[in-house]
C-alpha positions as CSV (number, residue, x, y, z in Angstrom):
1,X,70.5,-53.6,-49.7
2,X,67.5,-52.9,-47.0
3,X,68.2,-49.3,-47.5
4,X,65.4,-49.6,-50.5
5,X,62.4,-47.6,-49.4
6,X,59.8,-48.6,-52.7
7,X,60.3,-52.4,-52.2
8,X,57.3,-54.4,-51.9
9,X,55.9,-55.1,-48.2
10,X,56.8,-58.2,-46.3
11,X,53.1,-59.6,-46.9
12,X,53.4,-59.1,-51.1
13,X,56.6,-60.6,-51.5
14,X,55.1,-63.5,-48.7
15,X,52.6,-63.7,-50.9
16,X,54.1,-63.7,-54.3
17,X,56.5,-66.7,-52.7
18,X,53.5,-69.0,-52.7
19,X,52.2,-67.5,-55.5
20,X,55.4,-68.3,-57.3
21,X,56.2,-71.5,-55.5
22,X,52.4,-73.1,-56.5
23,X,53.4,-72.0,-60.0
24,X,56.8,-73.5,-59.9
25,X,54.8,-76.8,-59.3
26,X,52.3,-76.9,-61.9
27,X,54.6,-76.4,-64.4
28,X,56.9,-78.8,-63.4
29,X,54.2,-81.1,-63.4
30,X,53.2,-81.4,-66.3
31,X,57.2,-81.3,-67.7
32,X,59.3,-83.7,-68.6
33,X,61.5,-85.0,-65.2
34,X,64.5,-85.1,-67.0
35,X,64.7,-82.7,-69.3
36,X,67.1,-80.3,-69.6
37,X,65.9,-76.7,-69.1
38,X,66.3,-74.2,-72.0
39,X,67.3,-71.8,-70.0
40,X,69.2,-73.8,-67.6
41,X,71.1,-76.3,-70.5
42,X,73.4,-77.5,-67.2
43,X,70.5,-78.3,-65.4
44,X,67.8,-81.0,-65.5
45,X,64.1,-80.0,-64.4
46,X,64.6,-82.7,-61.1
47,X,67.9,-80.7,-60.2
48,X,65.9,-77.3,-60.4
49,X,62.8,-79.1,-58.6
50,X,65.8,-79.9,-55.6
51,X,67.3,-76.7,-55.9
52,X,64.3,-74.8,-55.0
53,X,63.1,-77.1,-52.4
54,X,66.3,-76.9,-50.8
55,X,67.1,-72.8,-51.3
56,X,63.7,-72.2,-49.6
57,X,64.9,-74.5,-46.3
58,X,68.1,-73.4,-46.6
59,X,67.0,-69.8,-46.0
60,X,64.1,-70.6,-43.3
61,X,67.3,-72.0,-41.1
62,X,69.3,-69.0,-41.6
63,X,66.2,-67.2,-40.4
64,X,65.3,-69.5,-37.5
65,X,69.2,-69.4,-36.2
66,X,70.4,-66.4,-36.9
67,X,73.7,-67.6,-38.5
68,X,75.0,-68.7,-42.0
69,X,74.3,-72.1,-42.8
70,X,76.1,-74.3,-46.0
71,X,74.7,-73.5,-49.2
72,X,72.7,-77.0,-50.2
73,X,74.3,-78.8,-53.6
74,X,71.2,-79.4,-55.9
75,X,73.1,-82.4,-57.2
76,X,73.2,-83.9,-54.5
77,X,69.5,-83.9,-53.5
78,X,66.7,-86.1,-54.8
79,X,63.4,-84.5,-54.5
80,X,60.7,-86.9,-52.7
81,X,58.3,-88.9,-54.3
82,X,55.6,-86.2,-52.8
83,X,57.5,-83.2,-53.8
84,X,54.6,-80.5,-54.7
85,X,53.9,-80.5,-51.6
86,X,57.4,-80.8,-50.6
87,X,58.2,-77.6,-52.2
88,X,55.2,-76.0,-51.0
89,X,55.4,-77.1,-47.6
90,X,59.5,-75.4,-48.0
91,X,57.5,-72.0,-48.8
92,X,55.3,-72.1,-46.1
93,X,57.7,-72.2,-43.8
94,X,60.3,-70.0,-44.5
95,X,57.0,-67.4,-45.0
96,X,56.1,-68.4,-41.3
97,X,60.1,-68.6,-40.2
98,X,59.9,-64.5,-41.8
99,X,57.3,-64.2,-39.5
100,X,57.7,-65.6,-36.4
101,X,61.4,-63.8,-36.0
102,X,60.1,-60.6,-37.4
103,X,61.0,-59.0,-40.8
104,X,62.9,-56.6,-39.3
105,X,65.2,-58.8,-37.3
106,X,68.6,-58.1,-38.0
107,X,70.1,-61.9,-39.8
108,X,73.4,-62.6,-41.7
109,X,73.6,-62.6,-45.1
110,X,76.6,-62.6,-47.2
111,X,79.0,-61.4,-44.1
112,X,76.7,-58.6,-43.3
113,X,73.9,-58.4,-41.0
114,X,70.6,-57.5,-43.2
115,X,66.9,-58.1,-42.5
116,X,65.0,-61.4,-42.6
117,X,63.2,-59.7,-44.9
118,X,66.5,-59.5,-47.1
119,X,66.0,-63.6,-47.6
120,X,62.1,-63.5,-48.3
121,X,62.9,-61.0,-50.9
122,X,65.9,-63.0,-52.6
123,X,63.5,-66.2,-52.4
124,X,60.6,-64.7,-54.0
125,X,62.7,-63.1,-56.6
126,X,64.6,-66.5,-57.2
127,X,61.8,-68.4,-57.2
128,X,59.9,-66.3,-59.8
129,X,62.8,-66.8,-62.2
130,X,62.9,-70.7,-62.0
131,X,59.2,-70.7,-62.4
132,X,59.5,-69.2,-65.8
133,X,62.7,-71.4,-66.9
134,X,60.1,-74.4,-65.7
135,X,56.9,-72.6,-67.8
136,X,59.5,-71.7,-70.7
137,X,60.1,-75.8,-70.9
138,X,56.4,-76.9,-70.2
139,X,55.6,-75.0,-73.0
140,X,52.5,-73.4,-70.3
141,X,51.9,-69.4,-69.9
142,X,53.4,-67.3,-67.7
143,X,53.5,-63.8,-66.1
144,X,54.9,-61.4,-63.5
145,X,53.5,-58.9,-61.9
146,X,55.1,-55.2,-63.1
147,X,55.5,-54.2,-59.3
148,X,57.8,-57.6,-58.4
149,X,59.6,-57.6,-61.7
150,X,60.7,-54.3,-61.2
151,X,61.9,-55.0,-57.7
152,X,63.9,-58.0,-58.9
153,X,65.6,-56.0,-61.4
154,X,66.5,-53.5,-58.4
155,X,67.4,-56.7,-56.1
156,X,70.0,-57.9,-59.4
157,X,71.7,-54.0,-59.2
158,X,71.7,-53.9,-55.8
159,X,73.6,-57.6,-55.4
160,X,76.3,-56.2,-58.6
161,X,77.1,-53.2,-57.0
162,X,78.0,-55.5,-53.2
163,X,81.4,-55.5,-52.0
164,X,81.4,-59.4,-52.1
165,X,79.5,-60.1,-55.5
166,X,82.7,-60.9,-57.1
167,X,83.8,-63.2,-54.5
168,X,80.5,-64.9,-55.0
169,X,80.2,-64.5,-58.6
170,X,83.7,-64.0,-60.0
171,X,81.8,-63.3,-63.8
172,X,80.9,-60.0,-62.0
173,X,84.9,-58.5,-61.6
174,X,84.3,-58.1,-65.6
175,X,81.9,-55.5,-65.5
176,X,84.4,-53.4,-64.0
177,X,85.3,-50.3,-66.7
178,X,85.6,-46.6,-67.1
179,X,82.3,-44.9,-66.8
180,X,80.3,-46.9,-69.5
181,X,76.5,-46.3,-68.5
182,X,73.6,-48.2,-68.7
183,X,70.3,-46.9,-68.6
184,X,67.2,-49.4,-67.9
185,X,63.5,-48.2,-67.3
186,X,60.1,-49.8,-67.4
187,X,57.4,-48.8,-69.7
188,X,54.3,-50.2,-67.5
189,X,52.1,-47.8,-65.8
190,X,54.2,-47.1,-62.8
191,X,57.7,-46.8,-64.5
192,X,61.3,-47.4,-63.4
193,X,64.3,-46.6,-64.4
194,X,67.5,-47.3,-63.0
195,X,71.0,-46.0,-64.5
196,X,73.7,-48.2,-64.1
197,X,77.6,-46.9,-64.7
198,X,80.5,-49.4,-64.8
199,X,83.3,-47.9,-62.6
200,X,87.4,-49.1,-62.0
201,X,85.9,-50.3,-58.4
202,X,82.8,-52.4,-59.8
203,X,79.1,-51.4,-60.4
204,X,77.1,-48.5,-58.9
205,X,73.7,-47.4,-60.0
206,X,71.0,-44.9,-58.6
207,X,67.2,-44.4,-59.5
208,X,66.1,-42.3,-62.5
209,X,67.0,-41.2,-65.6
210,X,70.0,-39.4,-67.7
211,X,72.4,-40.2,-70.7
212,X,73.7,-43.4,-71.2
213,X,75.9,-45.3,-73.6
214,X,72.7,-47.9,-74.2
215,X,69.8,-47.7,-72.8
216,X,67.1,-50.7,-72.3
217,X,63.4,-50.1,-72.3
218,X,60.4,-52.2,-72.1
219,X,57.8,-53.9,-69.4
220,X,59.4,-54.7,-66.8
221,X,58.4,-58.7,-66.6
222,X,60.7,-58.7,-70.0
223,X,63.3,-56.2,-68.9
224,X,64.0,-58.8,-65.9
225,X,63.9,-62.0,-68.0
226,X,66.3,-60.4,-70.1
227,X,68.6,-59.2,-67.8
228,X,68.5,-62.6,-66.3
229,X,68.9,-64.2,-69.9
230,X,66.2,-66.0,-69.9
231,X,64.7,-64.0,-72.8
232,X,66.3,-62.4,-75.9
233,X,67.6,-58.8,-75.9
234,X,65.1,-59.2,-79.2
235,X,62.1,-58.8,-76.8
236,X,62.8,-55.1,-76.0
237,X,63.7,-51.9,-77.1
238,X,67.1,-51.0,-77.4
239,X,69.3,-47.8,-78.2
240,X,73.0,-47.2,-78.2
241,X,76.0,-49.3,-78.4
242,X,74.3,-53.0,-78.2
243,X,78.1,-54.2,-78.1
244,X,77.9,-53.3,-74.1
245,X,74.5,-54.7,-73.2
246,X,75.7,-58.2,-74.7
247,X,78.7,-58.1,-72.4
248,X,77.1,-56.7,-69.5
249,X,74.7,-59.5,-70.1
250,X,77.0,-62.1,-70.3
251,X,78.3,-61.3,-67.3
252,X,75.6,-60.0,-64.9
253,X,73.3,-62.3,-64.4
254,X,72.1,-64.6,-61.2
């Protein structure tokens, strides 16, 4: 997955971490503390507050160490009473952890060894997601840079198409078929596009353009909320047989 030459630099996504994480906060904020989220229905807004707080120190220690750590339970976390700057001090330091070890430094992640700027990537992209679930319930404005979204979408292809994903996401094994395609692209000013074919062996994809059996189009903040089922497939353009974007949505997101 660090074979992607167009991603953002290790200073944007940095960057767009705080960014995101500050967001995050304000939000929340001004939400209610146990509300369920609309996007989330499983989750209360405390249990994403902890979730995010904890992913972000999870990470920094896989970083720091050099070795896989638990994943942290949500559930089983209470955020402090000072928990903006709890999650912003979680930020901070994974940023610094990227850092100090060197973005380049070889770390594991999901059995392989992958850079620690793999982990600042997934954390950005993560975090950007739950900021708009908690801006989605706050009922407060969002929005997403086209350059990040787009890399996001690429991150979610890139994590379908590993070895492992349906060991970690066994939803995934059903988007197995027989050369259905899947054609997404971007309508900002620097467009993407990505085509995506469902094989016997599990997902592959490449950059660009071709025929497809339904193809998605539209900016590329709503292309990734979308995709992530946070928005409705209503909030883009789309062409083809609808019937296997609903499945592949059901099944392929985070």
């Amino acid at each position: 997955m660090d074979h992607i030459t167009d991603q953002p630099d290790t200073g944007r996504l940095a960057a767009a971490l705080v960014e995101q994480t500050e967001a995050f906060a304000r939000a929340a904020a001004g939400a209610d503390w146990d509300a369920r989220l609309p996007t989330c229905p499983e989750w209360r807004l405390r249990v994403l507050v902890a979730h995010i707080g904890q992913e972000h120190r999870w990470i920094t220690d896989i970083v720091r160490n050099r070795r896989a750590a638990a994943i942290p339970d949500p559930y089983d976390a209470t955020p402090p009473a000072d928990w903006e700057r709890w999650l912003r001090g979680g930020a901070a330091d994974l940023v610094a952890a990227v850092r100090e070890t060197g973005a380049e430094t070889p770390v594991t992640a999901f059995g392989e060894a992958r850079s620690a700027k793999f982990w600042l990537r997934r954390a950005t992209h993560d975090t950007t997601v739950h900021r708009v679930d908690a801006a989605l319930l706050a009922g407060v404005p969002y929005e997403l840079a086209p350059d990040l979204a787009a890399d996001a979408i690429t991150e979610l292809l890139e994590f379908l198409a590993l070895p492992v994903a349906e060991a970690l996401r066994p939803a995934v094994a059903k988007l197995r078929g027989d050369g259905e395609t899947l054609r997404i692209g971007t309508t900002d000013a620097d467009a993407r596009d990505w085509l995506v074919t469902r094989t016997p062996n599990g997902v592959t994809w490449h950059p660009g353009t071709g025929p497809a059996d339904v193809e998605v189009t539209g900016p590329a903040q709503d292309l990734l909320l979308v995709l992530t089922r946070r928005l409705s497939p209503a909030r883009v353009s789309i062409r083809g047989e609808s019937a296997l974007l609903d499945h592949w949505l059901e099944h392929a997101s985070l």
